[in-house]
C-alpha positions in Angstrom: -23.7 -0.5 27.4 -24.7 2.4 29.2 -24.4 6.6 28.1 -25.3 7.9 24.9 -23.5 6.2 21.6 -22.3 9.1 18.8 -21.9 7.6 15.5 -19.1 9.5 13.7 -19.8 11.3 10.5 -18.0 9.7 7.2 -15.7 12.2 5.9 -17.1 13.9 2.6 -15.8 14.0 -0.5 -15.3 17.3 -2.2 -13.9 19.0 -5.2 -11.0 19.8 -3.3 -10.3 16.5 -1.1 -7.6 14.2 -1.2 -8.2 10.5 -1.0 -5.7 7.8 0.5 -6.6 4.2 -0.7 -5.7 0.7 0.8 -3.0 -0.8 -1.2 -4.5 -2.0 -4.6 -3.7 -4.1 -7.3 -5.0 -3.9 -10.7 -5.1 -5.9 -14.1 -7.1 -5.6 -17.4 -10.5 -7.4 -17.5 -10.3 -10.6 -19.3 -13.5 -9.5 -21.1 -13.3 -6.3 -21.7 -10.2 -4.1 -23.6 -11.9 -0.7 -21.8 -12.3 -2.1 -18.3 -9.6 -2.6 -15.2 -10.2 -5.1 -12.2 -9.0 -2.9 -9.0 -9.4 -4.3 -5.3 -7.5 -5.6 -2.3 -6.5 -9.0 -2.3 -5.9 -8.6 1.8 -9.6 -8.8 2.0 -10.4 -10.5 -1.0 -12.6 -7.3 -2.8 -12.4 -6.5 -6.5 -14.3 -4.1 -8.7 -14.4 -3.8 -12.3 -14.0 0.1 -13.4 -13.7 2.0 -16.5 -10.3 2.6 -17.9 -10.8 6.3 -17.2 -12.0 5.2 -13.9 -9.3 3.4 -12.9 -6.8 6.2 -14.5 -8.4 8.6 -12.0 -7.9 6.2 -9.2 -4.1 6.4 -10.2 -4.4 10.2 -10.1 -6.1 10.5 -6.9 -3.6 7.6 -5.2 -0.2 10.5 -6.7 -2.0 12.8 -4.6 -3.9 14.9 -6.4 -6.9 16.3 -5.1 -10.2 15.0 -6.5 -10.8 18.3 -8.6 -7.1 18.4 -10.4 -7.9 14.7 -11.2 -10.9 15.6 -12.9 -8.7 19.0 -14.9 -6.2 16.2 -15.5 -9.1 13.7 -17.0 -11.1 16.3 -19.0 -7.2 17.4 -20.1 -5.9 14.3 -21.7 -9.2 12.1 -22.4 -11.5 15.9 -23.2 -14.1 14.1 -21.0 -16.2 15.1 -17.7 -15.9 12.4 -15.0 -17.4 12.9 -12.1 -14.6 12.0 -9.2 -16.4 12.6 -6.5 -19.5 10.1 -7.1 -16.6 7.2 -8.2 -15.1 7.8 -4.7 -18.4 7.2 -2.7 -18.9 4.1 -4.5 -15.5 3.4 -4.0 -15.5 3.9 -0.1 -18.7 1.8 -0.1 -16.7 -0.8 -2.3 -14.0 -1.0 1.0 -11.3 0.8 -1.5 -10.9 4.0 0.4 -9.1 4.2 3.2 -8.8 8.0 4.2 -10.3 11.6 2.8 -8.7 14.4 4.0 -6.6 12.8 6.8 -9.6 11.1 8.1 -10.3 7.2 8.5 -13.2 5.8 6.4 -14.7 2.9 7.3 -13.6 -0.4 6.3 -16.7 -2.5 5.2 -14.4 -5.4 4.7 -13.0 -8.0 7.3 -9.4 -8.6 6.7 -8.4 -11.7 6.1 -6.0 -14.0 7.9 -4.1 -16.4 5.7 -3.3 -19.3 6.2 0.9 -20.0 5.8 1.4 -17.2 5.1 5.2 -17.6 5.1 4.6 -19.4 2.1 5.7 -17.9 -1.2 5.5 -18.2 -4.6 8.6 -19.3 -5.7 8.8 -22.2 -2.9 5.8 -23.3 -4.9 6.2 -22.7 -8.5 8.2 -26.1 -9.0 4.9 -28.1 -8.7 3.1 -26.1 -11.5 6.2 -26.1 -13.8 5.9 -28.3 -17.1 8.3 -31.5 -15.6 5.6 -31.7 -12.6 3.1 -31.9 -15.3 5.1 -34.4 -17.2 5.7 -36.6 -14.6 1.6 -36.6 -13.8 0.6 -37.2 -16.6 3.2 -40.6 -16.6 1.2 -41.4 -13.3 -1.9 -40.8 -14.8 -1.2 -42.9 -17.7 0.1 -45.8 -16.1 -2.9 -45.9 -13.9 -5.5 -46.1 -16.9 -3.1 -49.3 -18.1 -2.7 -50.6 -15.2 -6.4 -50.5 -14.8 -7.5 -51.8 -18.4 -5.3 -54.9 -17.3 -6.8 -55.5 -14.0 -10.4 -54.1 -13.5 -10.8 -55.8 -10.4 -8.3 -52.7 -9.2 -11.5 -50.4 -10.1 -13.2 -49.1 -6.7 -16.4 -50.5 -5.6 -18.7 -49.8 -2.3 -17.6 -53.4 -0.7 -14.2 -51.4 -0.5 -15.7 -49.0 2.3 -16.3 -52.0 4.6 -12.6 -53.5 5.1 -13.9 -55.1 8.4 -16.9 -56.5 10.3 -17.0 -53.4 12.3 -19.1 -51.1 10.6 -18.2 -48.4 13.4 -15.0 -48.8 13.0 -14.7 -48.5 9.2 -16.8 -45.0 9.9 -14.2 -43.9 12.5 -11.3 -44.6 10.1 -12.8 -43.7 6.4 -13.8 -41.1 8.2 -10.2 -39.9 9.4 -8.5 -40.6 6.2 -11.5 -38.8 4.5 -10.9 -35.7 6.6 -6.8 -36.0 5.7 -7.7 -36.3 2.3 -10.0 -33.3 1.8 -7.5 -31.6 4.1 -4.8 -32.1 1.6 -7.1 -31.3 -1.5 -8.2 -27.6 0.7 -4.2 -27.5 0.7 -3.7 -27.8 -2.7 -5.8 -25.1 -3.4 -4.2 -22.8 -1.0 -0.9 -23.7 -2.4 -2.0 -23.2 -5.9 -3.3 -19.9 -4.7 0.3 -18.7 -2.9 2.3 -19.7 -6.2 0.3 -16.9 -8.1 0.9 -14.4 -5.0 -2.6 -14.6 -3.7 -3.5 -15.2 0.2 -5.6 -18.5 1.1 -8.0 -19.3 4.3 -8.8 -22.7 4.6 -12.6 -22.9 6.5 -15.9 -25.0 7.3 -19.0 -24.6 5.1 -22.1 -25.9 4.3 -23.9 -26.7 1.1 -26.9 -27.5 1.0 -26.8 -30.5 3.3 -23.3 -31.0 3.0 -20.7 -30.1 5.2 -17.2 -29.2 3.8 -13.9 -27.7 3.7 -13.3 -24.8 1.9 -10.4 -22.5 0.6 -11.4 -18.9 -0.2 -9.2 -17.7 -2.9 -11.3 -14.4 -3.6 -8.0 -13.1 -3.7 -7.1 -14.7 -7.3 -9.1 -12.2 -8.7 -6.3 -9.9 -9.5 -4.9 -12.9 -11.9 -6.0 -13.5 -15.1 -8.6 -15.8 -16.0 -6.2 -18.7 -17.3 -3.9 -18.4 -14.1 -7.1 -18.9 -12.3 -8.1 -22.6 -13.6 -4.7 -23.6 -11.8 -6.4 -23.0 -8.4 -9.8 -24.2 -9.3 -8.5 -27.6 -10.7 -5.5 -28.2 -8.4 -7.8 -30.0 -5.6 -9.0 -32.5 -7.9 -6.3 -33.2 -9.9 -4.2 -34.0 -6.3 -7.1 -36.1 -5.5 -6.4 -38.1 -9.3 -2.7 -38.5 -8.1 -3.5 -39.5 -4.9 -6.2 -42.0 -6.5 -3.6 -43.1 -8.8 -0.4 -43.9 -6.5 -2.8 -45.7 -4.4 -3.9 -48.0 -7.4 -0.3 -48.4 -8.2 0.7 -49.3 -4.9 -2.3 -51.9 -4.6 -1.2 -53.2 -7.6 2.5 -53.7 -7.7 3.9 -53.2 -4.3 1.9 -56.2 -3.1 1.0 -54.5 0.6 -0.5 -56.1 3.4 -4.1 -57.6 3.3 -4.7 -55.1 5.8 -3.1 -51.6 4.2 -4.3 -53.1 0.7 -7.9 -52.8 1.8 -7.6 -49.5 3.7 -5.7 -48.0 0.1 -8.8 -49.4 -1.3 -11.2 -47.6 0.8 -9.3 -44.2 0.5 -9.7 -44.7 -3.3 -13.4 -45.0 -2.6 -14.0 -42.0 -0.7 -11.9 -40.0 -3.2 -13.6 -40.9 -6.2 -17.0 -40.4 -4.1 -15.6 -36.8 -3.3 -14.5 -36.2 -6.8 -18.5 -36.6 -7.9 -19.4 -34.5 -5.9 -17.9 -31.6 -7.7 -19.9 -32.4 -10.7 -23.0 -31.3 -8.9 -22.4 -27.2 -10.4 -25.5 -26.3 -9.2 -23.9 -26.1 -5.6 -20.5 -23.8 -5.6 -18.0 -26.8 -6.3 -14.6 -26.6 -7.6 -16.3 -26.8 -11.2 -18.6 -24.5 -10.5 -15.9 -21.9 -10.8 -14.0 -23.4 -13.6 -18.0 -23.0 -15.6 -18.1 -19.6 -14.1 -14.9 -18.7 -15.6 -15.3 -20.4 -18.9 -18.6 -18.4 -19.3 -17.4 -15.4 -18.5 -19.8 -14.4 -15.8 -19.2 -12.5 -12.6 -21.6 -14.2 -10.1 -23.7 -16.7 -11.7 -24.9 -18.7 -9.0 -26.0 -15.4 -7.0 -27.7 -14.0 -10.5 -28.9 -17.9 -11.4 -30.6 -17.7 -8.0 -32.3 -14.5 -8.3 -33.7 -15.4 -11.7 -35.0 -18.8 -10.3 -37.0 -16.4 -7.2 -38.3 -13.7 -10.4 -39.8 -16.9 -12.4 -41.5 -18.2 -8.8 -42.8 -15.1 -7.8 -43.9 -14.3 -11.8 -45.5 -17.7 -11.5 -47.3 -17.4 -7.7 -48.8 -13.4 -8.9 -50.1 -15.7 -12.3 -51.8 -18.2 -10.2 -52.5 -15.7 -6.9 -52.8 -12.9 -7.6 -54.5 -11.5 -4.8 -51.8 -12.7 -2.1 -48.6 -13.0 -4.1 -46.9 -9.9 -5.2 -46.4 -9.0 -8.6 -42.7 -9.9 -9.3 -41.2 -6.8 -10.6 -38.2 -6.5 -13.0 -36.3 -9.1 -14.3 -32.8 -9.5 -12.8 -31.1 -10.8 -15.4 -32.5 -8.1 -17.9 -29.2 -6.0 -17.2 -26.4 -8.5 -17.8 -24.8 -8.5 -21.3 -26.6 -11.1 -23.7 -24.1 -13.7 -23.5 -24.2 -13.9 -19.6 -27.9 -13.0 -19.9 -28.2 -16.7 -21.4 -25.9 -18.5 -19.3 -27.6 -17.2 -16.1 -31.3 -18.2 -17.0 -29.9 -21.8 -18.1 -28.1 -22.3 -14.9 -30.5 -21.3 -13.0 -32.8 -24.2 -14.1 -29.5 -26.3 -13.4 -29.9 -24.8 -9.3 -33.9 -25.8 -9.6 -33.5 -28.8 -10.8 -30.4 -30.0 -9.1 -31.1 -28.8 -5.4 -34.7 -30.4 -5.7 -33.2 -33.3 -6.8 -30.5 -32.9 -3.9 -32.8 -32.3 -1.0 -35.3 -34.7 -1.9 -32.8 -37.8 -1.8 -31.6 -36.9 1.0 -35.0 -36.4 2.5 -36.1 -39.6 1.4 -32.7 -41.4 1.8 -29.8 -40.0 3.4 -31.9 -38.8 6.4 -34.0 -42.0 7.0 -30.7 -44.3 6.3 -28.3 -41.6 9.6 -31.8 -42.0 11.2 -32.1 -45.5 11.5 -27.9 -45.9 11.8 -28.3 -43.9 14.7 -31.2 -45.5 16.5 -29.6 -49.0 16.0 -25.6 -47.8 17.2 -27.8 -46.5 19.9 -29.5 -49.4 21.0 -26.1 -51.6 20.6 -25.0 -49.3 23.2 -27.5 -49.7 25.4 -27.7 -53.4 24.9 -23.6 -53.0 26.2 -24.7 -51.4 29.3 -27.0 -53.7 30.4 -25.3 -56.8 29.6 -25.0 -57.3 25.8 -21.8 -57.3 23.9 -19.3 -55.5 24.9 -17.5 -55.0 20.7 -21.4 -54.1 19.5 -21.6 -51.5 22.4 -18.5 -49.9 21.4 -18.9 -50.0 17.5 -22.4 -48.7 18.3 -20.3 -45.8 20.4 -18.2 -45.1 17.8 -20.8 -44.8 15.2 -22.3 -42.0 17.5 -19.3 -39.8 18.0 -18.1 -39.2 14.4 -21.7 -38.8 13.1 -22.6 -36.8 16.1 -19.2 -34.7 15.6 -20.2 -34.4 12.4 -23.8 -32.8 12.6 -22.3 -30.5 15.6 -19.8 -29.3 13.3 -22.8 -28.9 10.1 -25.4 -26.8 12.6 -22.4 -24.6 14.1 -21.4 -23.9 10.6 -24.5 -23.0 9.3 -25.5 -21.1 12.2 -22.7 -18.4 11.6 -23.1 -18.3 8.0 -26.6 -17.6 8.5 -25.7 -15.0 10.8 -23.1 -13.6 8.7 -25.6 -13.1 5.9 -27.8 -11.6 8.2 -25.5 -8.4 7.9 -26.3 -5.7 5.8 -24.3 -6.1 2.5 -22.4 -3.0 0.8 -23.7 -1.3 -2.4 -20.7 0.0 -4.6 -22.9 2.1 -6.5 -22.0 1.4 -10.0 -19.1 0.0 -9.4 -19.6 -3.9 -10.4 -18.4 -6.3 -8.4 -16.5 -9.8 -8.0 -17.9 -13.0 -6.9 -16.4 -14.6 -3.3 -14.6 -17.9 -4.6 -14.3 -20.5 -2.1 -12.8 -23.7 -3.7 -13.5 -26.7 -2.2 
């Protein structure tokens, strides 16, 4: 770009301005009687404010100007509140979306829904208690079912339902990427039967690469509307698990279909585990946030864990590590205080744990899968068998899909977090929830 760029000024609040914001929505706070959760589910950005706070926001939002707000507050509540500082944090927050007629800057990207034709009361038939009745019925004549025939109970020879180990990747692999599909799905639907827009997205954790929901948006729910989304993915994946038990076991299917049912069980079951692991942001991760009642406790669990490292290196360098400063956590309320400093122990422990099998098995075991579907190939194209060649091929393509996919999506996280984040003065703030 050639020329001279001119940044424009931010309009300035005053004692006399009036502020327009984006359209809000508000609730109580689940934890606390003299607090209100105000943001913008469009863009998936809550705050937690003061009762008075939130109060003036009303006033300001009639249209009164910043200084009659603050007459009107000291009026009815016989309190000073400063206006004007709790609309700059709000405008750095992304509330604010004109002062005085002009345009403030939107920090926030707005989202883009996915279905969102979809509304709530299409929905609300799956939450309502005869769905729940009728699974738990499935539920429960799985586990019988089961306790009769054990045999039914899924086991790794189920992943290889033929000789052609690229072949079993390519299809697993497809019905994995259905499944997950459907469990992102149920997420987003749980999400649109409490009013609350859904984007279904790649991620990465740690090593991992998944699909994700982000259902920021729920935040303007209450906490026990909220489990319904966090738990919806897994509790498809049970009924899916259970059906295809059921249909294994009484519908006598083909050989064939049989063992493919088996193998979806498999990968279900092995993708249900996985959200055990809290110490990445799983689908229980949230449901442990919630019941704990913290705001971000794998950001705050994480800056604990770097406080102890650096409080550690300073005690063991101290010449070339710097001291470590204050402790994060020291400003949390006691009860989240606690939780915090255990989980972050959790995130030590279970990320080292993580990395290092994978370091010293799931990479060696791709390694050496890839290196012998690669000479299978070669061995095709200079005479060999043709099937090796192509299983070898196939073997390729979906891992080699795969880890395009991984680096692509980690490569635009990483440059999203690059960015320089917001500060919302002290305004506190929501965590990002992407279910998965």
């Amino acid at each position: 770009m050639t020329g001279t760029e001119t940044a424009r000024a931010e309009p300035a609040a005053t004692t006399g301005s009036r502020v327009r914001f984006h359209p809000l929505r508000g609730r109580p706070s689940d934890d606390d009687p003299d607090a209100v959760v105000v943001g913008r589910p469009d863009v998936g950005a809550f705050v937690e404010l003061p009762a008075i706070g939130a109060r003036a926001v009303g006033l300001l939002d009639s249209g009164l100007s910043i200084g009659a707000a603050e007459h009107r507050l000291a009026t009815e509540h016989d309190v000073d509140v400063d206006v004007v500082d709790l609309v700059e944090a709000l405008c750095e927050a992304g509330m604010v979306a004109e002062i005085d007629g002009r345009r403030v800057v939107d920090p926030h990207r707005r989202l883009r829904p996915h279905l969102p034709g979809l509304r709530a009361r299409q929905v609300a038939w799956l939450f309502s208690p005869a769905a729940k009745l009728a699974y738990l019925a499935l539920v429960a004549a799985t586990l019988v079912t089961v306790v009769r025939r054990p045999e039914l109970l899924p086991s790794y020879r189920d992943f290889f339902w033929t000789d052609y180990v690229g072949l079993a990747v390519l299809v697993n692999t497809a019905l994995f990427s259905v499944t997950v599909t459907v469990h992102e799905l149920s997420h987003l639907v749980a999400a649109r039967s409490l009013g609350a827009p859904a984007r279904i997205r790649f991620a990465t954790r740690l090593h991992h690469l998944v699909l994700e929901t982000d259902v920021t948006a729920i935040w303007s729910v209450p906490r026990r509307h909220r489990y319904r989304v966090y738990l919806s993915g897994l509790l498809w994946d049970l009924a899916v698990v259970c059906g295809a038990l059921l249909v294994i076991a009484y519908a006598e299917p083909h050989p064939l279909v049989a063992r493919l049912l088996a193998a979806v069980v498999l990968v279900i079951v092995m993708s249900m585990a996985v959200q055990l692991h809290v110490y990445m942001r799983t689908d229980l991760y949230f449901v442990l946030l919630d019941l704990l009642r913290c705001r971000n406790l794998f950001h705050d669990g994480l800056a604990y864990a770097r406080h102890l490292l650096r409080r550690c290196g300073h005690a063991a360098l101290p010449g070339r590590v710097a001291a470590a400063g204050a402790d994060p956590s020291a400003e949390l309320p006691p009860y989240e205080r606690r939780a915090v400093r255990i989980y972050s122990a959790a995130v030590v422990l279970g990320s080292t744990v993580a990395l290092a099998s994978f370091a010293g098995f799931g990479l060696p075991i791709l390694l050496h899968g890839a290196v012998q579907a690669g000479s299978a190939v070669v061995a095709g194209a200079t005479g060999g068998g043709l099937l090796p060649a192509v299983d070898g091929a196939l073997v390729l393509a979906v891992e080699g899909t795969l880890q395009a996919i991984f680096l692509g999506t980690l490569y635009r996280r990483h440059a999203r977090r690059r960015r320089p984040p917001s500060r919302a003065g002290d305004v506190s703030g929501a965590e990002a929830v992407p279910a998965g």
